[in-house]
C-alpha positions in Angstrom: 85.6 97.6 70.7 89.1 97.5 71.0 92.7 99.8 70.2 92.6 98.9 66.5 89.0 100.4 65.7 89.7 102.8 67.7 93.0 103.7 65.7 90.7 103.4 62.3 88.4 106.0 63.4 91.4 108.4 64.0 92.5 108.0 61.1 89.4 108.4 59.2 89.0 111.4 61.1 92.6 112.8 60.6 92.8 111.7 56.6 88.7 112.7 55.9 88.7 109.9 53.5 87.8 105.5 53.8 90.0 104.9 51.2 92.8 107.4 52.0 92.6 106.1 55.8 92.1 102.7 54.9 95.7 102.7 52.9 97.0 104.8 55.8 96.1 101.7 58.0 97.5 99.3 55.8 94.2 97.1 55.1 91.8 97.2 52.3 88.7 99.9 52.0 86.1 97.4 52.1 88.0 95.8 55.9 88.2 99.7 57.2 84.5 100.7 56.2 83.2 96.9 57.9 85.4 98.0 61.4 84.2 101.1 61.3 80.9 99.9 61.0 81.4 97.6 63.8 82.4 100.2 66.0 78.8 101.9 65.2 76.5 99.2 66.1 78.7 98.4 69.3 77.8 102.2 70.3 74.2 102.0 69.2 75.0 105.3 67.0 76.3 107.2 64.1 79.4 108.2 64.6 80.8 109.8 61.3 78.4 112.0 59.0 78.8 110.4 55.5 76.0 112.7 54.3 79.1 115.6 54.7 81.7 115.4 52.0 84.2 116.0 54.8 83.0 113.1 56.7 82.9 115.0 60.0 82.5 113.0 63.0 78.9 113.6 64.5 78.3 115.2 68.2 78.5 111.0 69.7 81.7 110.3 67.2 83.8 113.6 69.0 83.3 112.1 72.5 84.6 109.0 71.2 87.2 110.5 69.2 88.3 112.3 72.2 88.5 109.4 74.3 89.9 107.4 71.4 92.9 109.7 71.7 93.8 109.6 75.1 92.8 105.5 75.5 95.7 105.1 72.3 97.6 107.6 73.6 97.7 106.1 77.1 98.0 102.7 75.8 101.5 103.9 74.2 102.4 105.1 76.8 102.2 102.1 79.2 104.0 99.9 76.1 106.4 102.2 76.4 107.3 102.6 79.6 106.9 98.7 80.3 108.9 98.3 77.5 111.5 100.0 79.3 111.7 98.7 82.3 111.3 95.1 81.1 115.3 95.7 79.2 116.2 97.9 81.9 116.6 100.7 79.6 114.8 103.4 82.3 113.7 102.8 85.8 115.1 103.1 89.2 116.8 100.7 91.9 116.8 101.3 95.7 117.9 98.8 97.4 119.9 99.2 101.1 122.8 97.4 102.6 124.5 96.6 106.1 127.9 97.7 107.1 129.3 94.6 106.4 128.2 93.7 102.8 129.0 97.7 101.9 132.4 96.9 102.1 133.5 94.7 99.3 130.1 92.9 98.1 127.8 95.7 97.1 130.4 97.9 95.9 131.8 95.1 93.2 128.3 94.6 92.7 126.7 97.8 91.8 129.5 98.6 90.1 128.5 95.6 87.2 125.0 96.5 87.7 125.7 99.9 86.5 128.1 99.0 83.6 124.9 96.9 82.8 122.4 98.9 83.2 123.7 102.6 82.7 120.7 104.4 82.2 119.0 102.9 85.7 119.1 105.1 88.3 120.0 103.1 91.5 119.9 104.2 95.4 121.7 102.7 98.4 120.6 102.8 101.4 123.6 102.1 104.1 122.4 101.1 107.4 121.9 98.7 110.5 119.4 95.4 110.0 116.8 97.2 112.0 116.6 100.4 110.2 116.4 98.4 106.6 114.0 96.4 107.7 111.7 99.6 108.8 112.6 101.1 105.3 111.6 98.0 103.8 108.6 97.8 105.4 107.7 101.2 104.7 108.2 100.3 100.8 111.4 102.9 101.3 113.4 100.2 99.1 112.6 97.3 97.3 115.1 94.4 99.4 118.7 94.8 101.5 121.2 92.6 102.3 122.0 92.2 106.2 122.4 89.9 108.6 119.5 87.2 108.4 118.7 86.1 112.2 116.3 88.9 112.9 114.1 88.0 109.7 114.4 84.1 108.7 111.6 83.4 110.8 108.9 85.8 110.2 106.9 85.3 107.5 106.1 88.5 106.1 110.2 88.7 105.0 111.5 86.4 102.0 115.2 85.7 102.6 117.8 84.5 100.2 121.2 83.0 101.7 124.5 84.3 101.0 128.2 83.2 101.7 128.5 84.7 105.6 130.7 87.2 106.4 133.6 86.5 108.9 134.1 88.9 112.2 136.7 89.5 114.1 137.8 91.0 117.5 140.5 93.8 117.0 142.3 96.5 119.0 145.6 98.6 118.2 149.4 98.3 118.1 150.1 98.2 121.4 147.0 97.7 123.0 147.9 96.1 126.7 146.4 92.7 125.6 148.7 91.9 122.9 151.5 91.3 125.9 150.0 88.5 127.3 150.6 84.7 126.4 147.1 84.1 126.3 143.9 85.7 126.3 140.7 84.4 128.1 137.6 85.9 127.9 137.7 87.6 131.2 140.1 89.8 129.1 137.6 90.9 126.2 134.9 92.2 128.8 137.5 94.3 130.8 137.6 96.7 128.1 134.9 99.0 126.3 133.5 96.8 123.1 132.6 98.5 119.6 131.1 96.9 117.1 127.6 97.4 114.7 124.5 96.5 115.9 124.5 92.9 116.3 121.8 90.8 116.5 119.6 89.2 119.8 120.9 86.4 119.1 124.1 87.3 119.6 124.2 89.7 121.6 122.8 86.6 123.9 126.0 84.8 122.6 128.2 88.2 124.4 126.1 88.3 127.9 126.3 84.4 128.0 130.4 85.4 128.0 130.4 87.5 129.9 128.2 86.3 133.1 125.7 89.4 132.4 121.8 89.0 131.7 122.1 91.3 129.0 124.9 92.8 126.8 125.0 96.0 125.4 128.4 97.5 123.9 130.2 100.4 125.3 130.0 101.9 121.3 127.7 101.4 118.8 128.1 102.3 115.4 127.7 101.4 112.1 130.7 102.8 110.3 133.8 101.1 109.4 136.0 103.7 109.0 135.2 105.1 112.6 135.2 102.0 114.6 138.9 101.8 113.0 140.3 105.4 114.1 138.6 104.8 117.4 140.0 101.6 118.1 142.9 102.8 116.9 143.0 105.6 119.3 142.0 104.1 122.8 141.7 100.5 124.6 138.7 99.9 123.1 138.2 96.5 121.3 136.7 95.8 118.2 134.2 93.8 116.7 133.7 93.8 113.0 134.0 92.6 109.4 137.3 90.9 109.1 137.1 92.5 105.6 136.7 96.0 106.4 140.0 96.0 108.5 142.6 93.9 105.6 144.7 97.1 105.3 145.0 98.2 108.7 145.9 94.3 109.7 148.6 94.2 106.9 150.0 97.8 107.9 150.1 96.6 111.7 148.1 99.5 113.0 145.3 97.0 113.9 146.0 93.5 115.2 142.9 90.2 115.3 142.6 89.0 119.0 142.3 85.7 119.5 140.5 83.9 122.8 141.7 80.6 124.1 138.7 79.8 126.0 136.1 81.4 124.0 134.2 78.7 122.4 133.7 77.2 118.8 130.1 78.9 118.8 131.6 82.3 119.0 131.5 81.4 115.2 127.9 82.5 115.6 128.9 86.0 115.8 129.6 86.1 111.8 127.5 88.1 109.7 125.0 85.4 108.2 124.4 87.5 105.1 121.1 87.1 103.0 118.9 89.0 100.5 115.7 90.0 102.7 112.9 90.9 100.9 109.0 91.7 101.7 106.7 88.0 101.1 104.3 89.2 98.1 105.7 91.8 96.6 106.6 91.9 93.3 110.3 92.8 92.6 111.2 95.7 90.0 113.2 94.6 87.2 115.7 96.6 88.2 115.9 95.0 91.3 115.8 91.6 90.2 118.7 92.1 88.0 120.8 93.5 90.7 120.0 90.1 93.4 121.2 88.5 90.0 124.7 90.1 90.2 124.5 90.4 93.8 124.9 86.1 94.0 127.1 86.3 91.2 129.9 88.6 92.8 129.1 86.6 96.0 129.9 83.3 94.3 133.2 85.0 92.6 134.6 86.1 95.7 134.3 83.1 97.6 135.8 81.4 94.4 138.7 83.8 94.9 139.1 83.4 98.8 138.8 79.6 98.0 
């Protein structure tokens, strides 16, 4: 048994005829009447009443006609909405996204995914490492892109590199520190620090600086815009995307700090950005077309910077 008889038998019950069927289905009588027949001895049973002029299926031939119907139906169905999905024609993408790739990376990105793709409906999640990887986990979206040092070693997370993002310590025009000649790092921990959630790893980096067991900063959010006005608007320094603050550097209103004694590793403290997904799961095609763009706009830009 299989779709095709099935499609011959409603069609010899829609046109009430072998040969009008049969021409319907675009094959010759004899081939109809012999798949017909085939789908009779495979059931063990009549199914159509040829003895009726009508050739009315019989009580075993409606219960297959009505499953016939739905399984062809259904089957449809599923080629259609495969179909779909396969040239990206339907479907859905969520996907999430640290501070630091939201500002310039996914943006540029999405938007070409979308000129793309305009008929995929796509979600972006904004958020810290720790709450994408939760939302991951929790099959909430399909990958993110974040800083990579919290997942690279565990196995149940599949990571793809991308070109790290460069951070910077800021405060404002006229911050006390910008008078000095020189700035150690006995400086940077004498005022309140905002910044993202960073990573253990450097976070280590920070207490290491500055003598503690721990570090924790003074302000912790996860929004650009914010950590700007309130750096902006008290002694607190800043610890961010170098990215995220271009305008505010150029107009003055911010200013980069930069430590004499604060060693080359501080470098460590950039945004190692990667693709994280979940080991094992199949990707959308959706999604796999937007990690596509996603390493083509990171290429481009660093092309540009370059």
């Amino acid at each position: 048994m299989d779709l095709r008889q099935l499609r011959y038998f409603i069609a010899l019950n829609e046109y009430r005829s072998f040969v009008r069927a049969a021409d319907a289905m675009g094959i010759t009588q004899p081939a109809f009447s012999r798949s017909i027949q085939s789908l009779e001895q495979e059931f063990g049973c009549v199914l159509v009443d040829r003895a009726h002029k009508e050739l009315r299926p019989t009580p075993q031939g409606q219960v297959v006609l009505q499953h016939a119907l739905s399984l062809v139906q259904g089957a449809a169905l599923l080629s259609h909405e495969v179909t779909h999905m396969t040239k990206l024609d339907a479907g859905e993408l969520r996907f999430g996204s640290d501070a630091v790739a939201a500002v310039n990376l996914v943006p540029q990105a999405l938007a070409q995914f979308i000129g793309a793709y305009p008929k995929v409906r796509s979600g972006l999640q904004v958020d810290n490492w720790e709450k994408l990887g939760r939302s991951l986990s929790r099959e909430e979206i399909e990958f993110f892109i974040a800083d990579v040092r919290h997942f690279e070693a565990d196995p149940n997370f599949q990571t793809q590199a991308l070109t790290p993002r460069r951070n910077v310590f800021f405060c404002r025009a006229g911050h006390p520190l910008l008078a000095k000649d020189s700035l150690s790092t006995n400086d940077l921990f004498d005022y309140p620090l905002a910044t993202p959630l960073i990573a253990p790893g450097s976070r280590k980096l920070l207490a290491n600086l500055s003598g503690r067991i721990d570090f924790f900063p003074s302000i912790e959010l996860e929004q650009f815009p914010a950590l700007a006005a309130i750096v902006q608007l008290s002694n607190a320094i800043g610890l961010g995307a170098e990215e995220a603050f271009v305008e505010a550097f150029a107009k003055g209103e911010l200013a980069v700090l930069h430590w004499r004694n604060v060693p080359h590793t501080l470098d460590s403290l950039n945004n190692r950005c990667a693709i994280i997904s979940r080991t094992g799961f199949r990707l959308s095609p959706a999604a796999k077309a937007m990690i596509e763009v996603l390493v083509a706009v990171d290429k481009q830009q660093i092309s540009v910077a370059v």
